[in-house]
C-alpha positions as CSV (number, residue, x, y, z in Angstrom):
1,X,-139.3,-33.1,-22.1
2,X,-137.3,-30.8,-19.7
3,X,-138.6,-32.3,-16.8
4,X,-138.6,-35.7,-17.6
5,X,-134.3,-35.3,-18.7
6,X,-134.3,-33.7,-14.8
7,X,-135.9,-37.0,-13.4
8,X,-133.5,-38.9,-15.0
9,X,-130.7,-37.3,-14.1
10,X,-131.6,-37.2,-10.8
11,X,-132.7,-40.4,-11.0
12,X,-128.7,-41.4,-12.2
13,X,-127.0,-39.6,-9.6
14,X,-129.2,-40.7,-6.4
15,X,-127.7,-44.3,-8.1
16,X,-124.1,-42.9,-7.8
17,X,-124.3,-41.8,-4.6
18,X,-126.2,-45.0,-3.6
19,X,-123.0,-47.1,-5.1
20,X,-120.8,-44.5,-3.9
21,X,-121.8,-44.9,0.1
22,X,-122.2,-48.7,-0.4
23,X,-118.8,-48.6,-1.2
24,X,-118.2,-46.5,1.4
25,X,-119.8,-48.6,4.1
26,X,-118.1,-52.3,2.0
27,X,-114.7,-50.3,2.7
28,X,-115.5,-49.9,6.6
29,X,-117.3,-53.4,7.2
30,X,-115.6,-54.6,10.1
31,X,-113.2,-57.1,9.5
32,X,-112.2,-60.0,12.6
33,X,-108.0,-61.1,12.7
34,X,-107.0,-63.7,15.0
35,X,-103.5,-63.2,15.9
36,X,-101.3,-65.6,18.4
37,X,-97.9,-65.0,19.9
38,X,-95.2,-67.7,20.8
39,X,-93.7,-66.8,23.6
40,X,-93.8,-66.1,27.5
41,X,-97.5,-65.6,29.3
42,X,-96.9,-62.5,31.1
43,X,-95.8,-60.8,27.4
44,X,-99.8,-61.4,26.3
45,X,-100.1,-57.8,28.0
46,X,-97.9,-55.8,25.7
47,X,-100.6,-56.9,22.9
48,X,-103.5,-57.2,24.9
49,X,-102.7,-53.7,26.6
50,X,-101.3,-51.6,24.5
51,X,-100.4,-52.8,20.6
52,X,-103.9,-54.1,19.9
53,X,-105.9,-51.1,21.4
54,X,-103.5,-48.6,19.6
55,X,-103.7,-50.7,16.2
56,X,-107.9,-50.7,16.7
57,X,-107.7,-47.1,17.7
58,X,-106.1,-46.7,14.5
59,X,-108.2,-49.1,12.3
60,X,-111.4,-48.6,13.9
61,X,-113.0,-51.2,11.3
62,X,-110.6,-54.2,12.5
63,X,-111.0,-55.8,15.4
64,X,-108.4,-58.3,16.8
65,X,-108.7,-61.0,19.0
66,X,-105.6,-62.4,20.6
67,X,-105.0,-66.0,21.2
68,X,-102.7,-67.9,23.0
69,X,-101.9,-71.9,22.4
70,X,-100.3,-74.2,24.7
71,X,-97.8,-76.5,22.7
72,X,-97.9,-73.6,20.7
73,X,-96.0,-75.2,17.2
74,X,-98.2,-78.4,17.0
75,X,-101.2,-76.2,17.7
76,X,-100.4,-73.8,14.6
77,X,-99.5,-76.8,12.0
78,X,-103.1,-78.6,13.5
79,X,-104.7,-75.8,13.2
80,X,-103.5,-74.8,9.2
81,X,-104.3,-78.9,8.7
82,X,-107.8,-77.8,9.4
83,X,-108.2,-74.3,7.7
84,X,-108.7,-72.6,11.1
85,X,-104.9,-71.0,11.5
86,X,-104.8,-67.2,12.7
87,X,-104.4,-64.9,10.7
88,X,-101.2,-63.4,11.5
89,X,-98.5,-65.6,14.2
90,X,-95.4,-64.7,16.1
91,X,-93.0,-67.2,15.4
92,X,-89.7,-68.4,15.8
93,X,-87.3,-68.0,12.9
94,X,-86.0,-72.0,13.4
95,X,-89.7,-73.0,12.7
96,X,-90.7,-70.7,10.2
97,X,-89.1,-72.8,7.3
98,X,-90.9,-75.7,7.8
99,X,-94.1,-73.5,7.8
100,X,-92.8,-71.9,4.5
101,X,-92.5,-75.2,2.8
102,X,-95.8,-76.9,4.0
103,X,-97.8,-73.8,2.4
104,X,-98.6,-72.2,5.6
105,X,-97.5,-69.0,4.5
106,X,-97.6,-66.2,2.6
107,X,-95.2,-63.9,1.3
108,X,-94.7,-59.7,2.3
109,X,-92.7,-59.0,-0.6
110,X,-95.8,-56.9,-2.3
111,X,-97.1,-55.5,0.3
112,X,-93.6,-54.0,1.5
113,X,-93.3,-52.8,-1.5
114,X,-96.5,-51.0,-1.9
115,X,-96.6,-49.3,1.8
116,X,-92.8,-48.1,0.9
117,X,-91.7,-49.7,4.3
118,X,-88.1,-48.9,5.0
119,X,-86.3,-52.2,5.5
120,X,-82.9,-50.6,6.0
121,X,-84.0,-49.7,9.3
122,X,-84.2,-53.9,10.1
123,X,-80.7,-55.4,10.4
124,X,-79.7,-56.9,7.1
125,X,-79.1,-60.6,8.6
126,X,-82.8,-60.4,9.9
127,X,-84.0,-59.4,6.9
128,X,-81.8,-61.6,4.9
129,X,-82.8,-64.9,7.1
130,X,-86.2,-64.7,6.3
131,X,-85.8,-64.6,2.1
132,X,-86.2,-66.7,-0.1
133,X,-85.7,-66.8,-3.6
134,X,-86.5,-62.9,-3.5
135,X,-89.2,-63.2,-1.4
136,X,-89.4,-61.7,2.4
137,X,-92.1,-63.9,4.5
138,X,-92.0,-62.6,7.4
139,X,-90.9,-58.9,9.6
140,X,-88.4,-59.6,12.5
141,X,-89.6,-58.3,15.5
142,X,-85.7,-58.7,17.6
143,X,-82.7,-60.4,17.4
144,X,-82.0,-63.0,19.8
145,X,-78.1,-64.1,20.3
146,X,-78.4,-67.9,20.8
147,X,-75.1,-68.0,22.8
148,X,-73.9,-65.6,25.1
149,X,-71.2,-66.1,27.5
150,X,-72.1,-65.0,31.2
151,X,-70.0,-64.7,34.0
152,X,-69.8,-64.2,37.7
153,X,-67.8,-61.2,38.7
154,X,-67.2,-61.9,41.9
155,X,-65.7,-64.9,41.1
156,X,-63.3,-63.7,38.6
157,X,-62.6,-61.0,41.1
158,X,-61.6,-63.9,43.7
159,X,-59.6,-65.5,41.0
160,X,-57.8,-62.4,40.0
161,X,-58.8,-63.2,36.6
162,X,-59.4,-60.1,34.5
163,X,-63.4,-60.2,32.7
164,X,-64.1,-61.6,29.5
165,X,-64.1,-59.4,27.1
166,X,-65.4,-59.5,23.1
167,X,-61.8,-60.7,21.8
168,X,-61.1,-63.8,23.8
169,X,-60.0,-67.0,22.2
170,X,-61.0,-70.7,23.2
171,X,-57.8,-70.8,24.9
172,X,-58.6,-67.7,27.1
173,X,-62.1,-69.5,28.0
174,X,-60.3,-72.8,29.3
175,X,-57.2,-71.6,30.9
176,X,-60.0,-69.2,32.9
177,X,-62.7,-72.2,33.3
178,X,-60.0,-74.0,34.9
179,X,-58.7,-71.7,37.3
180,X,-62.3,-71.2,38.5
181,X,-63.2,-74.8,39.0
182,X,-63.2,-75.7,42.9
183,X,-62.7,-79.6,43.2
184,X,-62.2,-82.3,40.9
185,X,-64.5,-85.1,39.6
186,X,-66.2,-86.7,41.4
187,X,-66.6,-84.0,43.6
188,X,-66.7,-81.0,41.9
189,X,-68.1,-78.1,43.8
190,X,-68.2,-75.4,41.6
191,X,-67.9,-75.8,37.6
192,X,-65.7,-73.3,35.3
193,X,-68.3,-73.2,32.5
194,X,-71.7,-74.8,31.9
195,X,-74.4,-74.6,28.6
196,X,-77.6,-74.3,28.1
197,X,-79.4,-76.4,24.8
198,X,-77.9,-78.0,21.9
199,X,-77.9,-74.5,20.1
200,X,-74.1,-74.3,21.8
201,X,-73.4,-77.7,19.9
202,X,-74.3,-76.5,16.3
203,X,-72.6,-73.0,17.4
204,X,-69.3,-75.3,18.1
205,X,-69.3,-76.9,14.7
206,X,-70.0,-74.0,13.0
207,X,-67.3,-72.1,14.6
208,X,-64.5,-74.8,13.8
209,X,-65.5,-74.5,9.7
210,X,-68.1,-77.0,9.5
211,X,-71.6,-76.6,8.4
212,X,-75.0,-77.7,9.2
213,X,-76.4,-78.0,5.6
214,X,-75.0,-78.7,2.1
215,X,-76.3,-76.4,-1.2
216,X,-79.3,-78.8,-1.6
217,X,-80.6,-78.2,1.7
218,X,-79.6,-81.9,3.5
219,X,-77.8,-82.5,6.0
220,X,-74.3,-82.4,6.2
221,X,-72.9,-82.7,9.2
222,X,-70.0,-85.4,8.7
223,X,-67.3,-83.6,8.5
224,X,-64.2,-83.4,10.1
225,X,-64.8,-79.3,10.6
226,X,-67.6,-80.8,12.9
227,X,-66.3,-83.3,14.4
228,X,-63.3,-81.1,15.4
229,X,-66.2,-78.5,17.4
230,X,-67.6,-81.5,19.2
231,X,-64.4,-82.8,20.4
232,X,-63.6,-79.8,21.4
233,X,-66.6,-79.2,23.8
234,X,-66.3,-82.7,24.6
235,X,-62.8,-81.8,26.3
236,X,-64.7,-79.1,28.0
237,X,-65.7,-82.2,30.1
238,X,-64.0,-85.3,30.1
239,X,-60.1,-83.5,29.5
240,X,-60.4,-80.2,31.3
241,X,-62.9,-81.3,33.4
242,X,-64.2,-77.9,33.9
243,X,-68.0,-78.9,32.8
244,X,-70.4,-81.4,34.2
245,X,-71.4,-84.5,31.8
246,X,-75.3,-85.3,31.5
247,X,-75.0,-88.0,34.6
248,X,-74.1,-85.0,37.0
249,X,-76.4,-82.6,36.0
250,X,-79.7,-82.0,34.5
251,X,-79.1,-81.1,31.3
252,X,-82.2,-78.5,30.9
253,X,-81.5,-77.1,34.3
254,X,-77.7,-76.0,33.8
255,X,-78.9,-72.3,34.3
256,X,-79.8,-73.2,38.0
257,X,-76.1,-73.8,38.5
258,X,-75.2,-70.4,37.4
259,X,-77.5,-69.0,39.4
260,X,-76.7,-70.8,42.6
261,X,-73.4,-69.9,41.9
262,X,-72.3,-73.4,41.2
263,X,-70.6,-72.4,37.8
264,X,-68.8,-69.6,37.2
265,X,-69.9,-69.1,33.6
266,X,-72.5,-70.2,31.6
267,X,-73.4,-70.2,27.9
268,X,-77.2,-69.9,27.2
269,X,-78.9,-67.5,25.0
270,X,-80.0,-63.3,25.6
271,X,-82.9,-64.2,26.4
272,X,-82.2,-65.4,30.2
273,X,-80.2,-62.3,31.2
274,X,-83.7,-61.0,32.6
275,X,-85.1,-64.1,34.5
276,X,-81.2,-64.6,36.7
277,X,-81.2,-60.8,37.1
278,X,-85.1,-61.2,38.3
279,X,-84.3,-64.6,40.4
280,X,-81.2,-63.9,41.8
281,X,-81.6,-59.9,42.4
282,X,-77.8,-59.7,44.1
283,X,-75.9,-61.5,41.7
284,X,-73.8,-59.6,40.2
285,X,-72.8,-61.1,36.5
286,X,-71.8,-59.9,33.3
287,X,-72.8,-60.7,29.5
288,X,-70.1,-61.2,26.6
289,X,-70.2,-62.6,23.0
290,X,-68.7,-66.0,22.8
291,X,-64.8,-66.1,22.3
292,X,-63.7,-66.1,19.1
293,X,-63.9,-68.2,16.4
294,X,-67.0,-69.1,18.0
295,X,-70.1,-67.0,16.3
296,X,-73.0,-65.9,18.5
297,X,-75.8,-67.1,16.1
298,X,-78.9,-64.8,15.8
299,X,-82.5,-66.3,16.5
300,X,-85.1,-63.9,16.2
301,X,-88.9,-64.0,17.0
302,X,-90.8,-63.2,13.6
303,X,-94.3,-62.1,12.3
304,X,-96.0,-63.8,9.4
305,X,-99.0,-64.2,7.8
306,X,-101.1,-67.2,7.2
307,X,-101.8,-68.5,4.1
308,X,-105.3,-69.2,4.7
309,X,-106.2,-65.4,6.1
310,X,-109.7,-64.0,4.3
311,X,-108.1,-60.7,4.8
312,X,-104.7,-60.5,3.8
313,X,-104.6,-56.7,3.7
314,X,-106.4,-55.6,6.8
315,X,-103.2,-58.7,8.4
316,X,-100.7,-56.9,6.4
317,X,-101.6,-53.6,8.2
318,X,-101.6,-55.4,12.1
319,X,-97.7,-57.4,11.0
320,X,-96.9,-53.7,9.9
321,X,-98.0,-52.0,13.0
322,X,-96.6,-54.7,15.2
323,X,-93.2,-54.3,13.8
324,X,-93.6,-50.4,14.0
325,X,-90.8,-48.4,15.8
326,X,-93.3,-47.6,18.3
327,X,-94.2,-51.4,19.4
328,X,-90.7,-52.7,19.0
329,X,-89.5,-50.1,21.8
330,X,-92.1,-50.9,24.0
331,X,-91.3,-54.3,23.1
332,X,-87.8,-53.9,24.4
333,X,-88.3,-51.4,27.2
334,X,-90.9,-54.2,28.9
335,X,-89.4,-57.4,28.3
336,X,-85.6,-56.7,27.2
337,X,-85.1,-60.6,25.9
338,X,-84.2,-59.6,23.0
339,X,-83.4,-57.0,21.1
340,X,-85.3,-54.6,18.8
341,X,-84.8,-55.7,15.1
342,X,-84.8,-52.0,14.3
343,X,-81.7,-50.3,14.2
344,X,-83.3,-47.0,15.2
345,X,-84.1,-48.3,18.3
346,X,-80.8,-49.4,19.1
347,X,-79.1,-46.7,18.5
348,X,-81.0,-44.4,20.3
349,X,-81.7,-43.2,24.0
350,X,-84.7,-45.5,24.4
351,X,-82.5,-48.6,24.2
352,X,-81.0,-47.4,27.7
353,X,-84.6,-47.4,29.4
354,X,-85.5,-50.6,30.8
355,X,-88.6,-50.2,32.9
356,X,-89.4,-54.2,32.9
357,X,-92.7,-55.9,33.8
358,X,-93.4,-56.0,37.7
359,X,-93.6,-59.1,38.6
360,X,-91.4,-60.8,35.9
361,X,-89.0,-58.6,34.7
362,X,-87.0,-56.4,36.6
363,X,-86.3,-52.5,35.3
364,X,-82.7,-51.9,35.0
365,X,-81.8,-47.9,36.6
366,X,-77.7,-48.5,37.6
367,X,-75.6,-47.5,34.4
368,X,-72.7,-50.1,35.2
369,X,-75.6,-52.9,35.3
370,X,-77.2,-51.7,32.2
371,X,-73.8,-51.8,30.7
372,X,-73.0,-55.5,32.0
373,X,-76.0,-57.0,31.0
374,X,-76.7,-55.2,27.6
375,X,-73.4,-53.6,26.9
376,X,-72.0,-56.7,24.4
377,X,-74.7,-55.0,21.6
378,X,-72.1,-52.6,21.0
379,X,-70.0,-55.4,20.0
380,X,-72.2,-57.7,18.3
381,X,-74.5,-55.0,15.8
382,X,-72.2,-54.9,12.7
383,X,-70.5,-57.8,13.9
384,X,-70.0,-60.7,10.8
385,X,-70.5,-62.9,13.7
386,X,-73.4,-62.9,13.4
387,X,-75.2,-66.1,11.2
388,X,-78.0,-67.3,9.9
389,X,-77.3,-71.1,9.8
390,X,-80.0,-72.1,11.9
391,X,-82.7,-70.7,9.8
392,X,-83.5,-73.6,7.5
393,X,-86.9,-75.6,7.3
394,X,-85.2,-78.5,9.4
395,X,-83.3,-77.4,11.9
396,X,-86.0,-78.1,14.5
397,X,-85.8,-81.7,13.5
398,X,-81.8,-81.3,13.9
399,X,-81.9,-79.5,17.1
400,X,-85.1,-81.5,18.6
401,X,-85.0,-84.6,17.3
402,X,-81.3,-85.9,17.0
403,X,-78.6,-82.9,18.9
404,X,-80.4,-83.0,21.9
405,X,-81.2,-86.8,22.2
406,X,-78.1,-87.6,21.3
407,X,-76.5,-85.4,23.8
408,X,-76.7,-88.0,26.6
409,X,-74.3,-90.2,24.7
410,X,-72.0,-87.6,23.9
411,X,-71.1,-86.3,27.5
412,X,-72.4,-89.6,29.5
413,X,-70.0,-91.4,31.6
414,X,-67.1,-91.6,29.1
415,X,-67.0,-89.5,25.6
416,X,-69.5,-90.9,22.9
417,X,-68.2,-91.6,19.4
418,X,-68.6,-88.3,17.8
419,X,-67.9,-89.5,13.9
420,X,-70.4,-92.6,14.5
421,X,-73.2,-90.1,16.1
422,X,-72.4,-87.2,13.4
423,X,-73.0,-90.2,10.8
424,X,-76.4,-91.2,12.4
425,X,-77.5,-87.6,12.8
426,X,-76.7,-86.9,9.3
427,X,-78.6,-90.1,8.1
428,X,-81.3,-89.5,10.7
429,X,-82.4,-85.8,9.1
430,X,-81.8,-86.5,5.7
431,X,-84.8,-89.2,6.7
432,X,-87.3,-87.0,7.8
433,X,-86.1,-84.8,4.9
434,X,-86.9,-87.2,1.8
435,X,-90.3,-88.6,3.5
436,X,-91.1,-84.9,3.3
């Protein structure tokens, strides 16, 4: 009887340990995550080099494999059409809403929560941009200023015109615009002020009280708030006659001017302060926020997870390590378009290292540079300036689809009608909106 009770105990416990290391081996089966990346080629390496072999040194039973898409938003909403979307995607916040609403997504709010991840350390208009009725669905990985003003020192120095500093009006921008225009129409050699995108557009409405959406989420763009901003930047052309209208210039190419020294400012956003410091190595230029009441609207570059992922916790664990202090100053340190969302970072010695990517990035070792090119952070972190207007599911189709099209009427040979245009816009969206 003794022996038998001894065989069938043993018998029970070689079944426990047999359940007991097939969990064990379940728990490290390896697991396969695609993950893509919107953004420029030459920053595949940071991933492909560095976070991806740190994050499987770390999770030895996940492996990764990177992707990269050309037409990169089309390919991600064709892709979740047909059930084969990666499993976790760097996107940009303007196109993350439209994901949101088309079910492409699925929410952090749990699992912040259960890993205890600090999100003080995030700025709070980041994290606030990216929830929604209490949910977060997505981690920022920077902050991007949309607008920044840049200027050419030299020329302000010619000019005896002191530099633009974080506390200039409108007025202060035209009066200095003006005195650094050389010629006059139609022979204008050098312009006082060009812009990049039609970013600067909604940034001009916004910063003369009007608003881009009513509390229903349509358009609303019709008022005279708005009107008033694009008036105002159409004077910028056809009053002052300090900026080029869309017959003289490439609109998509106003940069170029900046560069070549054919303007002596130039609104565009952070994230082209590397490529003119890269192209034109001995131009020496400085970066301000955009005169006041003109708000330097954040963008930021975002990771989320797809809502058709098989493993939703093994993603959650690469969207947390990708967002990790450690990647986010390597992040900034390589590629310095935008900023670090994380405070920490910042505000620390790190954020004064820029070693660049050779090739396509330069490092940054002079002090004085550092400080002209990366300085207006001190200004803008803390700053209510900052906004979050632009993060709404339609924005794309606002920017895309109606501002930028319909920018070539608005500074063409004479002024376009800005209440008639406003009116279509507003129509226009609120279209695409209800055949949602």
């Amino acid at each position: 009887m003794l022996r038998r009770h001894r065989v069938i105990v043993g018998l029970l416990l070689a079944l426990m340990c047999g359940v007991l290391f097939a969990g064990v081996l379940h728990a490290q089966e390896k697991v396969e995550l695609t993950m893509s990346v919107w953004g420029m080629p030459w920053e595949d390496k940071l991933y492909t080099d560095f976070a991806i072999p740190q994050f499987e040194a770390k999770y030895p039973h996940i492996k990764v494999n990177f992707v990269r898409f050309e037409d990169y938003w089309n390919q991600i909403l064709i892709r979740h059409a047909g059930g084969t979307a990666p499993d976790v995607m760097r996107n940009a916040d303007e196109s993350y809403g439209e994901m949101r609403i088309r079910g492409a997504l699925l929410p952090l709010t749990d699992y912040v929560e259960k890993a205890g991840l600090d999100l003080s350390d995030f700025h709070q208009i980041a994290i606030d941009a990216l929830t929604v009725d209490g949910e977060l669905w997505a981690l920022p990985q920077d902050l991007s200023p949309r607008n920044l003003l840049y200027y050419n020192k030299a020329m302000f120095d010619e000019a005896g015109i002191p530099y633009p500093t974080a506390d200039w009006t409108l007025d202060d921008l035209v009066e200095a615009a003006k005195a650094l225009t050389v010629g006059s129409r139609p022979r204008i050699q050098r312009y006082g002020l060009t812009w990049s995108e039609a970013h600067f557009l909604s940034t001009a409405m916004l910063g003369f009280g009007g608003r881009l959406w009513d509390e229903n989420g349509m358009c609303d763009v019709t008022s005279p708030e708005n009107a008033a901003g694009l008036k105002w930047v159409q004077s910028l052309v056809f009053e002052h006659e300090v900026s080029p209208n869309y017959l003289e210039v490439d609109p998509g190419n106003t940069l170029d001017l900046f560069k070549g020294e054919r303007s002596a400012m130039h609104i565009d956003g952070g994230w082209s302060i590397p490529s003119v410091a890269r192209d034109v190595p001995d131009l020496d230029f400085g970066v301000v926020p955009l005169p006041q009441p003109l708000n330097t609207v954040l963008g930021q570059c975002i990771w989320t997870m797809s809502s058709q992922t098989k493993h939703p916790d093994e993603a959650w664990l690469l969207i947390e390590f990708l967002s990790s202090f450690d990647v986010l100053r390597e992040y900034w340190q390589l590629t310095w378009v935008a900023a670090p969302a994380r405070l920490s970072i910042i505000f620390s010695d790190h954020f004064q290292n820029i070693t660049g990517v050779e090739g396509h990035v330069p490092a940054i070792t002079d002090p004085q540079r550092l400080e002209d090119l990366t300085g207006f952070w001190n200004t803008l972190i803390g700053d209510s300036r900052f906004t979050q207007d632009h993060v709404h599911p339609y924005y794309g189709v606002l920017k895309n689809s109606f501002l930028e099209p319909y920018s070539d009427e608005l500074f063409g040979r004479t002024p376009g009608d800005v209440e008639r245009i406003l009116q279509e816009i507003e129509d226009g969206v609120n279209q695409e909106i209800a055949a949602f």
